[in-house]
Steps between C-alpha positions, in 0.01 A plus 500: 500500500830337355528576121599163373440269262224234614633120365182235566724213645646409807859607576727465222809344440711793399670755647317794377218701708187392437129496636320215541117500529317279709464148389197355402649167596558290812823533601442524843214254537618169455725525188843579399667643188759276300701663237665260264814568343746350256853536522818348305827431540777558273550295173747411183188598241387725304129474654313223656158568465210305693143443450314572807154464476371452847585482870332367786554414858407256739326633814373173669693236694442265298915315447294335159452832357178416383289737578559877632623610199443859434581670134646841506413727257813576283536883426672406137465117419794466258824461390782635766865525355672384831809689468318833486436428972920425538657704770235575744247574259147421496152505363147414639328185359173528739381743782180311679336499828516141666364356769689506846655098594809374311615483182659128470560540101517730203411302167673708180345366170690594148351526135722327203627867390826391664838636376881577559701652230858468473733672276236665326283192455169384655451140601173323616531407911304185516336426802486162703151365482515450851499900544193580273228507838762738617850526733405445854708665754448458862468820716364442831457842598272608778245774396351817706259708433563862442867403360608586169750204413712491160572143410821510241483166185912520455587375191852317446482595106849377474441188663140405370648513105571147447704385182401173313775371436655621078169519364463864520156467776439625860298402720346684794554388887441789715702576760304730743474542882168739639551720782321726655526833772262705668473868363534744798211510721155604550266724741130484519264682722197694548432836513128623615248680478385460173339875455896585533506325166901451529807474286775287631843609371853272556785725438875394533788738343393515110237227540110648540200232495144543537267260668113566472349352821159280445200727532306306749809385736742688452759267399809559336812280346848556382720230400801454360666821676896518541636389890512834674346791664197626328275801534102440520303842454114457521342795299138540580329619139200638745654801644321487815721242589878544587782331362726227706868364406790256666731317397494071458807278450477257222663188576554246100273191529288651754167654565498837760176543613354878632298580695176646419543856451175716592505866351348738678334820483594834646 
């Protein structure tokens, strides 16, 4: 038995080993997993800090945008100093399970705790009344299940600080464009009988993951795994059963599907 850590989550986005247990969510059946980010570029301030209390996407056809809206829950609902995501740098806003189709807009709705400071000094960023429902930006991305997809808000900090004129106010106008990737790729199998009572371990250089197959079918998921060559050992937890491995290739924005594996006896 591998003596790692055991992490409850599916694959990570970092680069250290890990395990991860197996989900207790649908990845595989009918639903994908969108990560969203927030991301800056640079800027002539001292901070520029925004108000984000909600994001949602859009999820229907529906060119209105009146309905399909779907609210993701925000990890931290807050204020976000801008400049601290310059350079490549990054945090996670939401981390949700959505439903498989296409995401045709992201809606990003701000609080009035809206700032820049400059030379020391905090000013109020008014925002247009036209932005209070929220900023609408179109997306039109196509959905899969069993993908884990990162969709990136980029702020323009330098460009969405807008001067009034001598009187000393600024006024909010984002600048942003969304964008999104797929995050590596995904297998999903089964592995029978059930007496066997299976562990599925993924294993690529310094990377280790566990997946706990479903009692009753045998099913098991990983998403979110790095493009490559990847080891699958099935360890059998009833000892009258023997042990199985190969190797899969992981192809980004894809799903490899295995076939079933049936442990044996002696």
């Amino acid at each position: 038995m591998k003596n790692l850590l055991i992490a409850a989550s599916i694959v990570g986005f970092t680069s250290i080993s890990m395990i991860a247990c197996q989900k207790d969510d649908d990845t595989g059946n009918g639903n994908a997993r969108l990560q969203v980010l927030l991301t800056d570029a640079p800027a002539n301030y001292d901070a520029v800090n925004v108000d984000i209390q909600s994001v949602m996407i859009n999820v229907s056809n529906d060119t209105a945008a009146t309905d399909g809206w779907k609210e993701l829950p925000l990890i931290s609902p807050g204020v976000y100093n801008l400049l601290d995501f310059q350079n490549g740098i990054d945090t996670v806003l939401a981390d949700a399970m959505i439903p498989a189709g296409k995401i045709g807009q992201i809606r990003l709705v701000l609080g009035e705790n809206n700032t820049v400071v400059i030379d020391g000094t905090p000013f109020i960023l008014k925002t247009p009344s036209g932005q209070q429902s929220g900023l609408k930006l179109k997306v039109n991305q196509d959905i899969d299940a069993g993908i884990v997809y990162r969709m990136y808000i980029d702020f323009d900090a330098n460009r969405s600080v807008v001067s009034a004129g001598n009187s000393g106010q600024y006024i909010l106008k984002p600048v942003i464009r969304a964008f999104m990737d797929a995050v590596g790729g995904s297998v999903k199998g089964w592995v029978l009988p059930g007496a066997a009572a299976a562990q599925v371990w993924a294993i690529k250089n310094t990377d280790t993951l566990l997946a706990l197959p479903d009692a009753a079918t045998g099913y098991y998921f990983f998403g979110g795994l790095d493009q490559g060559t990847w080891q699958l050992e099935f360890d059998a937890t009833n000892e009258i059963y023997q042990d199985t491995s190969f190797t899969v290739d992981v192809n980004s924005g894809s799903i490899t599907e295995v076939d079933t594996v049936n442990l044996h006896q002696p």
